[in-house]
Structure formats: C-alpha cells, structure tokens
C-alpha positions, -999 to 999 in steps of 0.1 A, spaced: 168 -562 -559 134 -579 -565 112 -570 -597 81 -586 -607 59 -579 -633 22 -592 -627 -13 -598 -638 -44 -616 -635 -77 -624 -650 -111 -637 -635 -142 -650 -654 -174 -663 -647 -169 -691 -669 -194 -704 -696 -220 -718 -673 -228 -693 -638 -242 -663 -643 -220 -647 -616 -183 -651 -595 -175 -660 -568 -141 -659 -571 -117 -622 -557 -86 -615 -564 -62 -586 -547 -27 -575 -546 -6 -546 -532 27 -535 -547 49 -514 -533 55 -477 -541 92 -474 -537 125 -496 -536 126 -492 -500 91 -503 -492 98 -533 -516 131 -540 -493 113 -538 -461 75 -547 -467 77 -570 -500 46 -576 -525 18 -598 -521 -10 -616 -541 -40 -634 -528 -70 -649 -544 -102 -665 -529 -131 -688 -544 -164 -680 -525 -180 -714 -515 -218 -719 -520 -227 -713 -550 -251 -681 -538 -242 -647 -532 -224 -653 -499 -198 -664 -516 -189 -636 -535 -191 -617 -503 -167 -643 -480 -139 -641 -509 -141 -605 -509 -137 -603 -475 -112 -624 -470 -88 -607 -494 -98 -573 -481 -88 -585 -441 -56 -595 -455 -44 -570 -479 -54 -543 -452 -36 -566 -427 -2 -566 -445 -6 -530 -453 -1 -521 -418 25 -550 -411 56 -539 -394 89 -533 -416 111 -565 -421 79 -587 -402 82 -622 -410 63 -632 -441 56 -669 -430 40 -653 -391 22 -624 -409 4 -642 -432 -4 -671 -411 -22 -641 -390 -36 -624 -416 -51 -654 -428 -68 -666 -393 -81 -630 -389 -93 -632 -421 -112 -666 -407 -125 -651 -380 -143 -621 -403 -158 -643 -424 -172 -669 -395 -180 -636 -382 -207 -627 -408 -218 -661 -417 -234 -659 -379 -251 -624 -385 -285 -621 -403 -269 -621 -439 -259 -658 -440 -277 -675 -415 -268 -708 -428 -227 -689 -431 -206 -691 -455 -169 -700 -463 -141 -692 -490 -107 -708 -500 -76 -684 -499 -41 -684 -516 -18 -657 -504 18 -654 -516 43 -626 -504 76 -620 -518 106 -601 -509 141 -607 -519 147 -639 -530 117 -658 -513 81 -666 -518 57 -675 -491 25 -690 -493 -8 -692 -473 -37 -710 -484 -69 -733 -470 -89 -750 -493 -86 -762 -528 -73 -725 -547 -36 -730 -556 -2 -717 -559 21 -735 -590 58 -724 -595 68 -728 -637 106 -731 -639 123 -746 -665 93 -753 -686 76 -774 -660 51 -764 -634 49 -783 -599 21 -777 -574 35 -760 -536 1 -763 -521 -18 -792 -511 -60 -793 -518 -77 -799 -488 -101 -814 -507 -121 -849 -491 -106 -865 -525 -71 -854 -520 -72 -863 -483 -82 -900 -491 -51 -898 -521 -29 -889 -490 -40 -914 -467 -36 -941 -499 -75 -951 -500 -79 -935 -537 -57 -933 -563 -53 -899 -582 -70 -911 -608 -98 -924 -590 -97 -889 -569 -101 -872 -604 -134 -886 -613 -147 -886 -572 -174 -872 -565 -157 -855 -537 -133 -840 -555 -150 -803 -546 -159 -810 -512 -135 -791 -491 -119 -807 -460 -108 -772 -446 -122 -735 -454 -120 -699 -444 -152 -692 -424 -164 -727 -417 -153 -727 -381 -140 -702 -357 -103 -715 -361 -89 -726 -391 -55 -742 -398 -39 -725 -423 -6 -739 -444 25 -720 -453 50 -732 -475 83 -711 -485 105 -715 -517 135 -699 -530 127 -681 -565 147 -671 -591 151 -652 -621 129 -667 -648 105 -682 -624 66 -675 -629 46 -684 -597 7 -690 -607 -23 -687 -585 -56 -700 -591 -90 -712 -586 -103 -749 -593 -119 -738 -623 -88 -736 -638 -66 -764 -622 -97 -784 -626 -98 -783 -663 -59 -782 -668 -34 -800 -658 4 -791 -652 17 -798 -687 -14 -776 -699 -3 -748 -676 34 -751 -679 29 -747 -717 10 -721 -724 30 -701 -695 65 -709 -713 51 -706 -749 34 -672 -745 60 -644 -743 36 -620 -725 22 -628 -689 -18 -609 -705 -14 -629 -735 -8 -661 -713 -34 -649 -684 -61 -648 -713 -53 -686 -728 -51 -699 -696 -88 -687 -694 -99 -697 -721 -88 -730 -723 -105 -742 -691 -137 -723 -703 -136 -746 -737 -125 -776 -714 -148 -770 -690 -164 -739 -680 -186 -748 -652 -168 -728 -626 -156 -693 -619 -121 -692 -633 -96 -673 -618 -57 -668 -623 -31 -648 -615 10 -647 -626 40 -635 -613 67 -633 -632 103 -629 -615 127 -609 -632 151 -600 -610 161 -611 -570 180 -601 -541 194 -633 -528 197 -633 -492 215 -657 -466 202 -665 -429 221 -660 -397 205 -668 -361 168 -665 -379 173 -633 -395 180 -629 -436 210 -609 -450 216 -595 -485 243 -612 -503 264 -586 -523 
C-alpha cells in the first residue's frame, strides 16, 4: 500500500526578521486510516509583509488540516480539498474584516493529499507543488502571479516575466475576496517519485535543474530539505523560505470504474 516518508523546513531567510510562511500536515495512524482517509501536506506564504500574514497562513492551514481530519472515509480528494480550501478563504476574509486587519489580509496555499496511487493538489497564489521523477523536476501548479498571467496570455516572455516587476503581485489569493477560485490538479505517482512544496522564496531563487539536483543527489530527504534552504538563502534570501518533500516509496495502484477507484492486486 502507500508509504511516504516526509519532512520540511522553514526559514526566515537572511533578510526579514520574521515568517510569514506555515506549514502542516497530518499522517495517518494506521494502515486502514491511510486506505480510507490518505495523508496530506499543505503550506501557506502570509501576504503583507506585517504580522497579518503570519496570522492568514496559519489559519489557513489550520481550517484545512481540521477540515480533512473530519472528512468522511473514501471522500473524494479533488471535492474535499477544493472545500477545504474555499472554507479556508472564507476564514481568512473573515478576519481581515474584524478589528485585527482592518486593511485584511491574504495568504497563498498549496495543499496535496495522497492515497494509493494518486496525488491531488490545491493551491491559489504563487506557493508550489514540483514532482522530481527521473532526475528532473516539472512544475503541476500554475502561479497566479500578474507576471505569469501576461506569460500565459503571450504579452511577456518568461524571461522578461523573471525580471518584472510584477512577478510578486498575486493575481488570486486566499482572503482577498469572499470567493476564491481555487485549482486542483491530479497525478499518478510512483515509486521513486519526490513531490516538493514550496514558497517563492525558494522557487524564486532556484530553478528546476537546481531543485531536481540537489533532490536526486542527496540520499536523505533532511539532508536535501536543509540545501534546498540554504541555497536560496545564499542566492537570495530576501523572503521567507519554505519547503517541504515527500518521498514515495511504495503505492497501491488503483483502476477506475463508473467514478469510483479499485485496488489492483
């Protein structure tokens, strides 16, 4: 059946004296629960550079790790998530209204949930999810970023989106508005594959090749959690740098019939 071994790391970087950034998970306790419920990972970046940040990322990750905590057995990973994550919206708008934040405040959010043989991932704004297989590492989420939206559209290049000075302005955000759309993407996994989330002050600084190397090259996921780190801190270091890694070992694969997955002996 499906076994993962995990970590993750989070640091201030080398120029903000605090983070912004959360980071949360819940594993399950038995084989059963693992069958039924799965695993999931989620991180945030607080956006504003002021202590409302750190307080929309943590709850955002707290609305949805208690969320899929009291999902139903066997729920569908793509639905549950895309809730969890608009409830999570909605908590976060929530409080930017009260006295706290008067002006609000916002958060990105990367989610992924696994069970058997798949990997499903939820995320608004700019934090992402990579999957390293085979000594490469592709991006599945999509910034929503001004910058990558004008890339999308063809009115920058990526090269001219790198050195934009939109590049950090989110298009989309947890918190910014009473509804949010949120975007799932689902892949396959296999044995061998490392799925990576993080926050732009890492994927800012690094760039695939960067990230599929040290991954591949360091036989330890701390060991690799840690250089990850502390490359974008000597690259860069002006953000709140956040990662974490998942490391399949082992899946059930699983087959679909009329909507509904099957374990295939």
């Amino acid at each position: 059946m499906l076994d993962v071994e995990f970590t993750q790391l989070s640091d201030p970087g080398t120029k903000r004296e605090h983070n912004e950034d959360y980071l949360g998970y819940l594993l399950p306790y038995t084989p059963e629960q693992l069958r039924s419920y799965g695993c999931v990972f989620a991180l945030a970046d607080g956006v504003g550079g002021q202590a409302k940040g750190e307080v929309a990322s943590q709850l955002a990750i707290e609305v949805v790790l208690g969320g899929f905590s009291n999902a139903k057995a066997g729920e569908s990973h793509k639905a549950l998530l895309s809730r969890l994550v608009q409830a999570a919206n909605i908590q976060v708008y929530e409080q930017g209204s009260t006295s706290l934040a008067k002006a609000g405040m916002a958060t990105t959010i990367v989610a992924c949930a696994l069970r058997a043989d798949r990997a499903v991932i939820a995320h608004v704004g700019d934090s992402r999810c990579y999957l390293v297989r085979d000594g490469r590492a592709r991006v599945i989420t999509r910034d929503h970023t001004i910058a990558a939206e004008q890339v999308r559209l063809g009115v920058l290049s990526a090269s001219e989106a790198a050195e934009s000075a939109n590049r950090h302005l989110l298009s989309r955000s947890v918190g910014n508005d009473l509804v949010v759309k949120v975007d799932i993407d689902e892949v396959q996994v296999q044995k061998g594959d490392v799925l990576l989330q993080c926050s732009d002050g890492l994927h800012g600084a690094l760039v695939s090749e960067d990230i599929a190397d040290i991954v591949t090259r360091n036989a330890t996921l701390s060991t690799a959690v840690e250089r990850l780190v502390e490359l974008a801190n000597q690259r860069d270091g002006s953000d709140n740098v956040s990662v974490q890694l998942i490391r399949v070992h082992d899946v059930e694969r699983t087959g679909m019939y009329r909507g509904r997955p099957y374990s295939l002996r």
